[in-house]
LUMMILUM-416721 format. One line per 3 residues: number of its first residue (from 1); for each residue z, y, x of C-alpha. Coordinates in nm, 4 decimals, always signed. Layout:
BEGIN
NUM = Z,Y,X | ...
//
This chain:
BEGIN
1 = +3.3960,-0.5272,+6.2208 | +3.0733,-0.4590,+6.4190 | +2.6916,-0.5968,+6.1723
4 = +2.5616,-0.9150,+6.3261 | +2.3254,-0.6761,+6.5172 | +2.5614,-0.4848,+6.6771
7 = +2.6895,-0.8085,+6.9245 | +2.6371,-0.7490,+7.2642 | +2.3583,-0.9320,+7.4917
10 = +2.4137,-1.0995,+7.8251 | +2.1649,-1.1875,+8.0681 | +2.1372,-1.3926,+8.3972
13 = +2.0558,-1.1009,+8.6897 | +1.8975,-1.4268,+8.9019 | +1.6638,-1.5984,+8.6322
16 = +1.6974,-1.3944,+8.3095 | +1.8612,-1.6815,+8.0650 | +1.9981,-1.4645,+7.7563
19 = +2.3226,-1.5638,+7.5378 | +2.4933,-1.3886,+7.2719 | +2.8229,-1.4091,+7.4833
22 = +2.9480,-1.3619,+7.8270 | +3.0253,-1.7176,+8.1017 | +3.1199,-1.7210,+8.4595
25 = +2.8303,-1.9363,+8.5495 | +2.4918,-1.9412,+8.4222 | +2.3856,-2.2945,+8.2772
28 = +2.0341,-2.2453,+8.4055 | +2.0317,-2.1154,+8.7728 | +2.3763,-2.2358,+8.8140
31 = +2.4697,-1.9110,+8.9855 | +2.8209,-1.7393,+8.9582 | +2.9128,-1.4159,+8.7914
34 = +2.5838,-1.3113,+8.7661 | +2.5722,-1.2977,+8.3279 | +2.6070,-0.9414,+8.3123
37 = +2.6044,-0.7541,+7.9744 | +2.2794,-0.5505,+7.8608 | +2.3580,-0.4243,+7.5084
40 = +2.3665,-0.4953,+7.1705 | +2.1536,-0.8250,+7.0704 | +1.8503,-0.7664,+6.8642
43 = +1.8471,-0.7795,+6.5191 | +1.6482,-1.1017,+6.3821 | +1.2839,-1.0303,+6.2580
46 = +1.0616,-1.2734,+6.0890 | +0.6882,-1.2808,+6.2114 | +0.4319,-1.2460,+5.9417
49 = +0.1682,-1.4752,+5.9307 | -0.1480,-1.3404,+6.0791 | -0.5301,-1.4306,+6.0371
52 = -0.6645,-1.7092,+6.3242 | -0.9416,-1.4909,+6.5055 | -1.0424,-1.8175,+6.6696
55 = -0.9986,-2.1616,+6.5191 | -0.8930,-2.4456,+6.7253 | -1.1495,-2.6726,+6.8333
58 = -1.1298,-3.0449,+6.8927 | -1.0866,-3.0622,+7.2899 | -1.4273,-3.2312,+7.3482
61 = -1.5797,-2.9344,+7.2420 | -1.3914,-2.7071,+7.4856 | -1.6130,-2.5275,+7.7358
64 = -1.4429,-2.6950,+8.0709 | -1.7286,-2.5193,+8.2959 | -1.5183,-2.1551,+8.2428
67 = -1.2481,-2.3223,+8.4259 | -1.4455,-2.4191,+8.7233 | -1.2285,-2.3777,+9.0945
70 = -1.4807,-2.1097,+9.3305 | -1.4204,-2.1259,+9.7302 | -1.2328,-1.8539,+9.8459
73 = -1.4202,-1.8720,+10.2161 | -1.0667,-1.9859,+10.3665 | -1.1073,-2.3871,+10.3789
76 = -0.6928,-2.4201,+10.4431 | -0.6417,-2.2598,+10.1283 | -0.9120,-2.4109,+9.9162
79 = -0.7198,-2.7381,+10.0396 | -0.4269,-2.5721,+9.9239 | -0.5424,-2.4530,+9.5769
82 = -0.7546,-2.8174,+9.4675 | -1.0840,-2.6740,+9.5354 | -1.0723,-2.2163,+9.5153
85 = -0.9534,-2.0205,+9.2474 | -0.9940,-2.0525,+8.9080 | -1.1071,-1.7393,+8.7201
88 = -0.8568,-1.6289,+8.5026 | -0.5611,-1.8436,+8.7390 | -0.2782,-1.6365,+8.8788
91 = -0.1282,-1.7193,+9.2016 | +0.1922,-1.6443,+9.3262 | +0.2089,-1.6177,+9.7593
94 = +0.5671,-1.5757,+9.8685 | +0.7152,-1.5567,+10.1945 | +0.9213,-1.4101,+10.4627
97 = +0.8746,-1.1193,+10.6119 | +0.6158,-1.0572,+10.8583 | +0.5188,-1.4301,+10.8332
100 = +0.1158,-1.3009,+10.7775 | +0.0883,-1.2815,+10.3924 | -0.1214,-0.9280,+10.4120
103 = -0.3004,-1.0687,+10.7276 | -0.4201,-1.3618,+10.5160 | -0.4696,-1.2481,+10.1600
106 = -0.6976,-0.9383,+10.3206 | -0.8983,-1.1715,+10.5361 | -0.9256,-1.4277,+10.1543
109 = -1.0364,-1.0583,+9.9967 | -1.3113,-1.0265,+10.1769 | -1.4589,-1.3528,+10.2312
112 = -1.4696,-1.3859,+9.8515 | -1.6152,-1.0557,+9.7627 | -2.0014,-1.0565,+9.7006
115 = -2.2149,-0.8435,+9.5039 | -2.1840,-0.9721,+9.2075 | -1.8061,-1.0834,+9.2350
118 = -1.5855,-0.7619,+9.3742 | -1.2670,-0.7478,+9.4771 | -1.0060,-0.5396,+9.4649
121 = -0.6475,-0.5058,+9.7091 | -0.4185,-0.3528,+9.5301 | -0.1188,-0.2313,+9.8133
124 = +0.1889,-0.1099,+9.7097 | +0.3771,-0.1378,+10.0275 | +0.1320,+0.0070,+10.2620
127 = -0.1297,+0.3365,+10.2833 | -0.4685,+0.2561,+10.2644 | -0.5171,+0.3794,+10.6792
130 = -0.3107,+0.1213,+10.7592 | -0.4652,-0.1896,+10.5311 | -0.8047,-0.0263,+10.6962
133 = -0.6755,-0.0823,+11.0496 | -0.5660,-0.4054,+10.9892 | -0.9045,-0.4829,+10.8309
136 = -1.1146,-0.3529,+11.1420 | -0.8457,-0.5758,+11.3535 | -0.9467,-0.9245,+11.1289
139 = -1.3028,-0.8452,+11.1097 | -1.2301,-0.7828,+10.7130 | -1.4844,-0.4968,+10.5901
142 = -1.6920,-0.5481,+10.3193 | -1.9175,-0.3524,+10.0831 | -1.7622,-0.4912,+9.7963
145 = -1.4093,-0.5098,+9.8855 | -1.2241,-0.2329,+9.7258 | -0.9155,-0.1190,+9.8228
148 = -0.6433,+0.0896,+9.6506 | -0.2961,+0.1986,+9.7236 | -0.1132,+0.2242,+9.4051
151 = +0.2431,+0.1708,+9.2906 | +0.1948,+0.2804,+8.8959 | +0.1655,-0.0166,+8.6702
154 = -0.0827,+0.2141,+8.4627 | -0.2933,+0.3130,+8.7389 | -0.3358,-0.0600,+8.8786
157 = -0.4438,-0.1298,+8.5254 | -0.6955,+0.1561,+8.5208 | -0.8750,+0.0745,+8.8342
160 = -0.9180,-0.2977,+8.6780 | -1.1497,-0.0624,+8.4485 | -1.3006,+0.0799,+8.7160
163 = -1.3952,-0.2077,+8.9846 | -1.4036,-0.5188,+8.7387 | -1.3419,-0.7257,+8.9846
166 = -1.3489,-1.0985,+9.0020 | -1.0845,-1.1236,+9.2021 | -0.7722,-0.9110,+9.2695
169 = -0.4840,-0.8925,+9.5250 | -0.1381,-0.7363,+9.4322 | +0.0592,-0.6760,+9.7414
172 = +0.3337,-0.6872,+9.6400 | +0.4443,-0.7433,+9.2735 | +0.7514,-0.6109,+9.3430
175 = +0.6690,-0.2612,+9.4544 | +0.4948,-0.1963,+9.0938 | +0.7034,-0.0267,+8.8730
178 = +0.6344,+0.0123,+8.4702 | +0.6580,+0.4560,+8.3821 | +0.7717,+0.2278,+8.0260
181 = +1.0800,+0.0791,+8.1393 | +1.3624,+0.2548,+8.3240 | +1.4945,+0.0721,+8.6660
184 = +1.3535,+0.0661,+9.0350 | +1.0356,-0.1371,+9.1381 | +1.1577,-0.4750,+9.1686
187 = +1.4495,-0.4676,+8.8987 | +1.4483,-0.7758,+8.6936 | +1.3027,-0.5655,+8.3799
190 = +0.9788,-0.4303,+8.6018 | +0.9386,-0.7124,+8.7647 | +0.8574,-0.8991,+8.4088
193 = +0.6901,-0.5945,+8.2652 | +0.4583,-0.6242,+8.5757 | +0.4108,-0.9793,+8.5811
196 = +0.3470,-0.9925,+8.2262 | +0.0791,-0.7023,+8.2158 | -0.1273,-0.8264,+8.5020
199 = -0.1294,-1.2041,+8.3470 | -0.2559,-1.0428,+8.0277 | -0.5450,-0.8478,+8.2424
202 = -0.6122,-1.1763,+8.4269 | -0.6732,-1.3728,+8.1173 | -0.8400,-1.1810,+7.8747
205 = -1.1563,-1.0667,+8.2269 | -1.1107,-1.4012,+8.3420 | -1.0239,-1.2179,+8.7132
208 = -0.8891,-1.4603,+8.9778 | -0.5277,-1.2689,+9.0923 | -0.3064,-1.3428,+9.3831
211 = +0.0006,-1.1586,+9.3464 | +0.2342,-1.1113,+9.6683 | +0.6259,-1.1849,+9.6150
214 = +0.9217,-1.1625,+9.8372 | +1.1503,-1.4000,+9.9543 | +1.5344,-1.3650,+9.9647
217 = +1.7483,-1.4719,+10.2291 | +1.7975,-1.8043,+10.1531 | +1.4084,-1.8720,+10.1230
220 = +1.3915,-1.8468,+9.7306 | +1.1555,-1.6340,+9.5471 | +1.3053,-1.3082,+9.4699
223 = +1.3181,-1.1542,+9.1417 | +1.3466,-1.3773,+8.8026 | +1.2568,-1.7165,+8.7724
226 = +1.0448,-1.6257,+8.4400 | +0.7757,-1.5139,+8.7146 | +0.7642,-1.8349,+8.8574
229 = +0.7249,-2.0002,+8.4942 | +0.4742,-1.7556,+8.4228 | +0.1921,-1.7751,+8.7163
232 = -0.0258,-2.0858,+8.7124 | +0.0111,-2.1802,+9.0763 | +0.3110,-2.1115,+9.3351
235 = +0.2334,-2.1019,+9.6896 | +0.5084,-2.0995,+9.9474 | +0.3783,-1.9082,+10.3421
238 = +0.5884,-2.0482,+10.5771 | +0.6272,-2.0282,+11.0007 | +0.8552,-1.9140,+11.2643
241 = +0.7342,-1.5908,+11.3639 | +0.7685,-1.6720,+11.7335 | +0.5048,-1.9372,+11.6755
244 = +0.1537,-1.9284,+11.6158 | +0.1470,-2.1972,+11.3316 | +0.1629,-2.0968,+10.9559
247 = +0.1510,-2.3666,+10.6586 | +0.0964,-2.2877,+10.3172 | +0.2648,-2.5271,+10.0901
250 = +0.1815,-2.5696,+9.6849 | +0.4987,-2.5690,+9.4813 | +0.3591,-2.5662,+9.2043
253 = -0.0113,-2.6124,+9.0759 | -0.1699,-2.6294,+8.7262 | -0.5241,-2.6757,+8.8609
256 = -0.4290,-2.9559,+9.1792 | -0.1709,-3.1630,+9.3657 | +0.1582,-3.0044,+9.4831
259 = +0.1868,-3.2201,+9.7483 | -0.1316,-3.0533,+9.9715 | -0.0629,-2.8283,+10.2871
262 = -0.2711,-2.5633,+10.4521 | -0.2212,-2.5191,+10.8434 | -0.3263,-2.1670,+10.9784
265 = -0.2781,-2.0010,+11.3115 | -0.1754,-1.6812,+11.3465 | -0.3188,-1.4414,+11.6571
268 = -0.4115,-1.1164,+11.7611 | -0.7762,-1.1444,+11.5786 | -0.6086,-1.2614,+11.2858
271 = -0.5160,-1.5531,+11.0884 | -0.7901,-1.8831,+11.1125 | -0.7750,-2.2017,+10.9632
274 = -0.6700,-2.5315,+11.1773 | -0.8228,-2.8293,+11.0299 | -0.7067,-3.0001,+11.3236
277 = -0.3519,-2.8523,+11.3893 | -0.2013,-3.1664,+11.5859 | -0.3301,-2.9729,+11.9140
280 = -0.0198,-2.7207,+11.9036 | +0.2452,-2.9889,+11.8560 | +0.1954,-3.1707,+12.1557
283 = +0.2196,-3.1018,+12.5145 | -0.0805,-3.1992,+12.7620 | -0.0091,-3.3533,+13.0593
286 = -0.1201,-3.6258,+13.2851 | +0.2140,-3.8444,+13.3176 | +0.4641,-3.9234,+13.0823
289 = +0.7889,-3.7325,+13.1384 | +1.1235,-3.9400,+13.0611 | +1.2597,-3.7222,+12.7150
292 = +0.9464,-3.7135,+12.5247 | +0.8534,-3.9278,+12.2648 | +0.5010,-3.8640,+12.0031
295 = +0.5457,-3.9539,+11.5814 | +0.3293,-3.8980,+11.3079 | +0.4679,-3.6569,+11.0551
298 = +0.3779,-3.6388,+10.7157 | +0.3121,-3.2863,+10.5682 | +0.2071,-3.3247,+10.2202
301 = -0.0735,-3.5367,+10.2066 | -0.1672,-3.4279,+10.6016 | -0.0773,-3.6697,+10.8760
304 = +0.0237,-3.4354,+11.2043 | +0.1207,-3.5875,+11.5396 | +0.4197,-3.4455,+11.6619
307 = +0.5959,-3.4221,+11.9704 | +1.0274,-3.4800,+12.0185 | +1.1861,-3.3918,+12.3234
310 = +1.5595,-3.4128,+12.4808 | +1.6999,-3.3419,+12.7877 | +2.0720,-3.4905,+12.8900
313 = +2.2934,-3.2781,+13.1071 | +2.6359,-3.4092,+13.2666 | +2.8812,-3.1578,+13.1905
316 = +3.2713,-3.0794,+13.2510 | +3.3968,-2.9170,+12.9058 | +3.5603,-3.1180,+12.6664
319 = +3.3338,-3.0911,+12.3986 | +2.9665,-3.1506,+12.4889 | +2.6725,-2.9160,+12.3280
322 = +2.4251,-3.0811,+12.1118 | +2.1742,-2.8133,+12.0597 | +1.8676,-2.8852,+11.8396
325 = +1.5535,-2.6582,+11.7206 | +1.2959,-2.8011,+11.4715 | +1.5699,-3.1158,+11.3583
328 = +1.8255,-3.1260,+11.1252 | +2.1249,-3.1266,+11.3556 | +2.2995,-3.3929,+11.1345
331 = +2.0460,-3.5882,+11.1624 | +2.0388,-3.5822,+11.5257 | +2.4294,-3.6499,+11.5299
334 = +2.3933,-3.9585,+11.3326 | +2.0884,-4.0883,+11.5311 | +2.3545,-4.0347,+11.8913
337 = +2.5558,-4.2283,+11.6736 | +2.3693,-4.5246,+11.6366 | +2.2495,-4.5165,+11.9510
340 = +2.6153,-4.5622,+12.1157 | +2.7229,-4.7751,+11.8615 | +2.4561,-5.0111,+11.8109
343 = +2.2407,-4.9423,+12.1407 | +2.5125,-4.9820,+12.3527 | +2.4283,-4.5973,+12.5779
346 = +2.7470,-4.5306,+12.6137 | +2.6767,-4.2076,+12.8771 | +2.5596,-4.0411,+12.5599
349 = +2.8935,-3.9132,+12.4819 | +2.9814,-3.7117,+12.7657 | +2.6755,-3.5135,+12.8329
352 = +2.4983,-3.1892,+12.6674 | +2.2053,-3.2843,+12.4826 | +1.9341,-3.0871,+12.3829
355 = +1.6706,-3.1459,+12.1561 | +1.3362,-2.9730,+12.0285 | +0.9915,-3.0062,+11.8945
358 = +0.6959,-2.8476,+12.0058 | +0.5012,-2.5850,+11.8324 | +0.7703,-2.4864,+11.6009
361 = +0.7164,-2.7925,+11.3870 | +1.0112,-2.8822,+11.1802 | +1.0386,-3.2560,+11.1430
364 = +1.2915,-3.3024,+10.8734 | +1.1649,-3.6531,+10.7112 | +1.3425,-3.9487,+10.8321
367 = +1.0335,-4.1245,+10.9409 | +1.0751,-3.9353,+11.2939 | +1.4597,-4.0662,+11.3474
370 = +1.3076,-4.4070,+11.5937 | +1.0803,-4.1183,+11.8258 | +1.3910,-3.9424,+11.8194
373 = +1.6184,-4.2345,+11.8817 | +1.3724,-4.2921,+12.1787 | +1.3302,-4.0015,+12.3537
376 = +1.7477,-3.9427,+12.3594 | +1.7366,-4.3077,+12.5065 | +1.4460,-4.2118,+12.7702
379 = +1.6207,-3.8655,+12.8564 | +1.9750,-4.1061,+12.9010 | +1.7909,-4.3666,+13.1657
382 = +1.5598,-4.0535,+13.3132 | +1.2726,-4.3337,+13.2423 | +0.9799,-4.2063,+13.0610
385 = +0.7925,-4.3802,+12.7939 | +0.4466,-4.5643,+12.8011 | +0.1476,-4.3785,+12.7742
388 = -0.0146,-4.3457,+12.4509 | +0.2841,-4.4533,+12.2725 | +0.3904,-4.3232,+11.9049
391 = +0.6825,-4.4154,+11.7304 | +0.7369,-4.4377,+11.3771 | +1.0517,-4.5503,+11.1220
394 = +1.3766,-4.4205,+11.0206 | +1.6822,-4.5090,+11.1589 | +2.0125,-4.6385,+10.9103
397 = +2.3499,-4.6253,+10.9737 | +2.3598,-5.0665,+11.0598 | +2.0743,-4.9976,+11.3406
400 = +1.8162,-5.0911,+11.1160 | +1.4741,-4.9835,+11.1225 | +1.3682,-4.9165,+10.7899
403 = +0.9901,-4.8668,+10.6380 | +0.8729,-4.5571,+10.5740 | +0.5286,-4.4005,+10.3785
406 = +0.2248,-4.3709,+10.4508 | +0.2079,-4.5677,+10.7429 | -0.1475,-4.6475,+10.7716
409 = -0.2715,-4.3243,+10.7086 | -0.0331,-4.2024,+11.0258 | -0.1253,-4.5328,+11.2214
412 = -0.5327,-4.4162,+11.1764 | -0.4573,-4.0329,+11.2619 | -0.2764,-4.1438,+11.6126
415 = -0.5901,-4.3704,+11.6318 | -0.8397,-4.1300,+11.5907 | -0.6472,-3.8631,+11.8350
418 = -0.6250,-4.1621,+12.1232 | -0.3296,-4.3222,+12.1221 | -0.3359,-4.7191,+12.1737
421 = +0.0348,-4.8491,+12.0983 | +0.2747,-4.7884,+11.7877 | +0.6341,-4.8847,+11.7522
424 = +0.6172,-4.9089,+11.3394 | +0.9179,-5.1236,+11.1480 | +0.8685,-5.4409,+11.0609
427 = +0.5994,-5.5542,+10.7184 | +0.4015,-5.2434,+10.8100 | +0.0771,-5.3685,+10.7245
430 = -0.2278,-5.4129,+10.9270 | -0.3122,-5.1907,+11.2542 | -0.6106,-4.9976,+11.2680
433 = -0.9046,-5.1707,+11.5142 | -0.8272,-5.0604,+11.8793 | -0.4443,-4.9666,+11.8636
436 = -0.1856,-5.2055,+11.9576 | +0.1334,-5.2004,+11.7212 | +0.4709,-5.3304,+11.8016
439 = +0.7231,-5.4021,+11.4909 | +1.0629,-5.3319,+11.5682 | +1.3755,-5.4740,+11.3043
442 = +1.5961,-5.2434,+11.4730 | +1.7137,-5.0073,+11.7267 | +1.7972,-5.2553,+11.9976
445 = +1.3995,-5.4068,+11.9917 | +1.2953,-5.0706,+11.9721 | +1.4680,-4.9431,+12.3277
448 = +1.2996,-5.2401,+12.5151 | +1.0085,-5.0239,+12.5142 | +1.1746,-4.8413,+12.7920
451 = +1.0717,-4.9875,+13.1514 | +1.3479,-5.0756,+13.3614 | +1.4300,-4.8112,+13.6172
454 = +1.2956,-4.8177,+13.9384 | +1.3575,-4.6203,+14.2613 | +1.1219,-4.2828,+14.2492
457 = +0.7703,-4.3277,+14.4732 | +0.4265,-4.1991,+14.4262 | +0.2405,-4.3536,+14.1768
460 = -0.0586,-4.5757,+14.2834 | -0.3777,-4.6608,+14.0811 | -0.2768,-4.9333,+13.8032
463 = +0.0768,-4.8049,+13.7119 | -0.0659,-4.7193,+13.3939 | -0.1491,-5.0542,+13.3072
466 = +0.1850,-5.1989,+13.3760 | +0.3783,-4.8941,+13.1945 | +0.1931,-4.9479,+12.8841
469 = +0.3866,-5.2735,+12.8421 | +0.6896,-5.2925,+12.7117 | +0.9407,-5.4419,+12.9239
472 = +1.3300,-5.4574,+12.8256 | +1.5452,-5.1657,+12.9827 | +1.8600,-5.3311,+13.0788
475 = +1.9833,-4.9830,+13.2698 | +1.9063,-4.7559,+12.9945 | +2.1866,-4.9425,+12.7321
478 = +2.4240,-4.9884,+13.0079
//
């Protein structure tokens, strides 16, 4: 019969949960066979008790000035972060590849460094030529901006001796491997061992540290979820790479809001903040074209104005396409739906039907389903919307149009960007001064908006007056 300390150990590969015996699933990731056996449990030891080297200290009498947040030069970020860093604060980054982490965390490194605050990028994943040449691309030398390529957890640790810096940059945490602990960079074991080391370093200089972390393919952080428990703030780099927007949203944040976002835009100079970004979700032009229709998204805290197009196609095949990019395409289903349900568009059905945002946006709150709603219905009646219009509610399965959040605050930013009329659901509260706003109940007030079709001519001075009101479309719910 084997001692009490001879049972074998299992541990969750995904987030490291521990039990003295083996289960398909693990209760705390809710993964499947992924409790794997690692040896013989640890025999129980009792800690002694030890001499307090520092007595606590009624919380008044805490120094809060040590915990003060310092600008990292990058305003988005800052935004991001609820002021800069805080020294002694350890920051998680993770995204996809080639999404711009390096690009940004390099051009961070050197706007913070200063002569009495170095800083030091740690790469793991690259030579120090290439972090140089991308640093001469971004405009990212400094005098005190060190730079080291090291993949030894000891050696990382010994140029923290060296450099003392006030801020350092691991890229990435999961190309540092532990000479203590067997297993590749990355394993489970190193990633901990790494985690844990650095957090030590962090906290006992009070040194500001970004660490780098990669994502797996369904979007998660990779490696165990002890590192995300561990790090004081979790920072998620997202953007299609075809696309020059980036956003930087906080997961999690011991020091600010988790509900903040960070727009950047990514080029061949580099990476530079947008504290405007509405400018690359919307198309310029000088007449409306029927299949567009402008909302006001929500990101965070951040109003954006956002552009929704569809085009209708008749088409032969039994089944019709319904393509989407930047919408849920379950969404989009249910709004066709509604639309030839409870608008009465019965031509719907039988064509292809594409639809897209602009800028690589991804509207996935419901508060865009009436501008989508709308611009299917303008692409059906090839009639195009009034000028200056945005459109704002979700859409229910009855052909309600129900109340969303935060509708002044994306009432004032269409206001302040120029746009004079609002379709909004009903009990929205007040408009802001100069900006006309139309409440809707539900789906079939809403598609009066739409002019009534008329035969094609050239457009003669005053048309825009007499678009901008809203008139009922009898041809586009035939």
């Amino acid at each position: 019969m084997p001692r009490k300390a001879d049972r074998p150990a299992y541990r969750c590969s995904e987030c490291g949960w521990s039990t003295a015996k083996w289960l398909g699933r693990c209760p705390e990731c809710h993964a499947w066979g992924t409790v794997e056996e690692v040896g013989a449990a640890p025999a129980l030891r009792t800690t002694p008790v030890a001499r307090v080297a520092s007595p606590a200290l009624p919380i008044g009498q805490v120094d809060g000035q040590r915990v003060t947040a310092r600008g990292t030069g990058v305003p988005e970020l800052d935004r991001v972060l609820g002021g800069g860093l805080v020294p002694g604060a350890v920051v998680l980054l993770a995204g996809e590849p080639g999404v711009g982490k390096s690009t940004l965390l390099l051009d961070v490194a050197a706007k913070a460094a200063s002569a009495d605050r170095p800083t030091l990028y740690v790469t793991g994943e690259e030579s120090a030529g290439q972090v140089r040449m991308r640093a001469d691309r971004i405009g990212a030398i400094h005098d005190h901006l060190y730079l080291a390529a090291e993949t030894d957890l000891a050696s990382v640790l010994g140029q923290l001796d060296v450099v003392k810096p006030a801020l350092l940059v691991l890229d990435s945490v999961q190309t540092i491997a532990s000479a203590e602990l067997d297993g590749a960079p990355g394993g489970m074991a190193q990633v901990r061992e790494v985690a844990g080391a650095v957090i030590r370093a962090s906290k006992e200089r009070g040194m500001a540290t970004i660490l780098v972390g990669h994502v797996t393919k369904d979007g998660a952080i990779a490696g165990p979820r002890l590192l995300e428990h561990l790090v004081d703030v979790v920072l998620h780099f997202e953007g299609d790479r075809h696309a020059r927007l980036r956003l930087v949203r906080g997961v999690k944040n011991r020091y600010g809001a988790t509900d903040e976002v960070g727009c950047f835009e990514l080029h061949d100079e580099g990476i530079t903040s947008l504290a405007d970004p509405s400018g690359l979700f919307l198309t310029r032009r000088d007449e409306p074209v029927p299949g567009t229709c402008l909302t006001v998204t929500l990101e965070g805290r951040r109003p954006l104005v956002a552009e929704v197009q569809s085009l209708t196609v008749a088409t032969q095949i039994p089944s019709p396409r319904r393509t989407t990019s930047g919408l849920e395409t379950s969404r989009v289903s249910m709004i066709l739906a509604v639309l030839e349900q409870r608008g009465q568009i019965a031509a719907l059905g039988k064509n292809d039907i594409y639809t897209a945002t602009v800028g690589g946006v991804r509207l996935s709150e419901p508060a865009a389903d009436l501008a989508v709603a709308l611009a299917l219905a303008s692409a059906a009646s090839d009639t195009p919307l009034p000028k200056n219009l945005v459109a704002v509610g979700e859409v229910g399965l009855a052909g309600e149009v129900r109340r969303v959040t935060g509708v002044q605050r994306r009432l004032s930013e269409a206001s302040r960007l120029g746009f004079t009329h609002a379709l909004v659901p009903a009990d929205s509260g007040e408009a802001p001064p100069g900006m006309r706003v139309i409440e809707v109940a539900d789906i079939g007030e809403a598609l009066r908006v739409l002019p009534a079709r008329r035969p094609r001519r050239p457009r003669e001075p005053g048309d825009e007056a007499v678009a901008a009101e809203p008139s009922r479309g009898a041809e586009a719910r035939r």
